[in-house]
C-alpha positions, 0 to 999 in steps of 0.5 A: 811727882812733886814737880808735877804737880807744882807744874799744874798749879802753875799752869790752872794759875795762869789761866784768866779768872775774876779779881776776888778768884785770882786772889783766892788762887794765889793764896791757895798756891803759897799754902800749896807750895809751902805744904811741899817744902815740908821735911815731914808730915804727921797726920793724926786722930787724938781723942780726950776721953772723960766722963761728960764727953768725948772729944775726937780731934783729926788733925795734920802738923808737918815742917822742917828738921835740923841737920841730924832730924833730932827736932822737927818744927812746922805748923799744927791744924786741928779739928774735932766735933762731939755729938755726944756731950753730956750738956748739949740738947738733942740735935745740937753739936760742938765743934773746935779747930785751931791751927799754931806751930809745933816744936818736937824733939826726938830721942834717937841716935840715928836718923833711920832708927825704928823705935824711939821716943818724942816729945811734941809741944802744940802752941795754938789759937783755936776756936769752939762753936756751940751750934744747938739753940742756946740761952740767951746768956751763953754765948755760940762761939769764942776764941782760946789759946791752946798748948799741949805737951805729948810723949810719943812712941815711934816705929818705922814701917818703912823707910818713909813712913812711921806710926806712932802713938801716946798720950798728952795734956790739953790745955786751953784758956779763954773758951766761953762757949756754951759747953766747950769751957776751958774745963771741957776742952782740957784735960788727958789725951790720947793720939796715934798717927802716921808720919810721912818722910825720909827716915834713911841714913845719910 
């Protein structure tokens, strides 16, 4: 299947298209053919609950592992709205992304073991966009540095597939949009997902 699809990609890209296409083309078949390279691939929705708001985050990070798949390192993309801040005025909504790179290490002894343990770190730049009608001193968007530790309990559905699930600490500075401050966006966590892979013995 995976050579399949790298098949279709080559040929749509080599079909004629405008200079400003071919450029967008291209860069979209580096990302593509640098997303199958990945040994590993978790997809995840993380909320931060508090009392002034409650932040619902979907993201993907996925890479590659080492000999005994005891660390996994790659590439982290988020993102998250809220509707329902206690700042915001009606109608008006918070959005934040970020993308970086992340590092896990793993407790367990065999490959294929069904439950164990991880600890992923997220090191990120990431974004948060105020879209509501704002005073004329608060600024609608700014960039903020992002890391978050999480302890994950992990257990194999399948061969190729795991769940897993478990909490962690945000942590951001330099947000100063209107409403999405370091203190909104920081704070306890809590994740489940899916990962996809090989999880069998060699």
């Amino acid at each position: 299947m995976r050579y399949a699809i790298l098949i279709v990609i080559l040929l749509v890209g080599f079909t004629p298209k405008a200079k400003s296409q071919a450029l967008a083309w291209e860069l979209f078949e580096v990302a593509t053919y640098y997303f199958m390279s990945w040994e590993e691939l978790s997809v995840q929705a993380e909320v931060k609950p508090s009392i002034t708001n409650s932040f619902f985050s979907f993201g993907a990070r996925g890479g590659h592992t080492n000999r005994d798949e005891s660390f996994t390192g790659g590439m982290s993309f988020y993102y998250s709205q809220d509707n329902h801040h206690g700042i915001i005025p009606e109608g008006g909504r918070f959005t934040n992304y970020h993308i970086g790179a992340y590092f896990e290490k793993k407790f367990r002894i065999t490959r294929d073991q069904k439950l164990y343990l991880s600890i992923p770190f997220t090191f990120a730049l990431g974004e948060s966009i105020a879209k509501t009608v704002l005073p004329t001193s608060h600024q609608s968007r700014s960039t903020y540095g992002y890391f978050e530790p999480e302890l994950l309990l992990n257990y194999g559905l399948s061969d190729d597939v795991q769940v897993h699930m478990g909490p962690g600490y945000r942590i951001t500075s330099g947000s100063r949009t209107y409403g999405l401050n370091d203190q909104s966006l920081s704070g306890l966590s809590f994740q489940v997902g899916l990962r996809f892979g090989n999880f069998t013995s060699y």
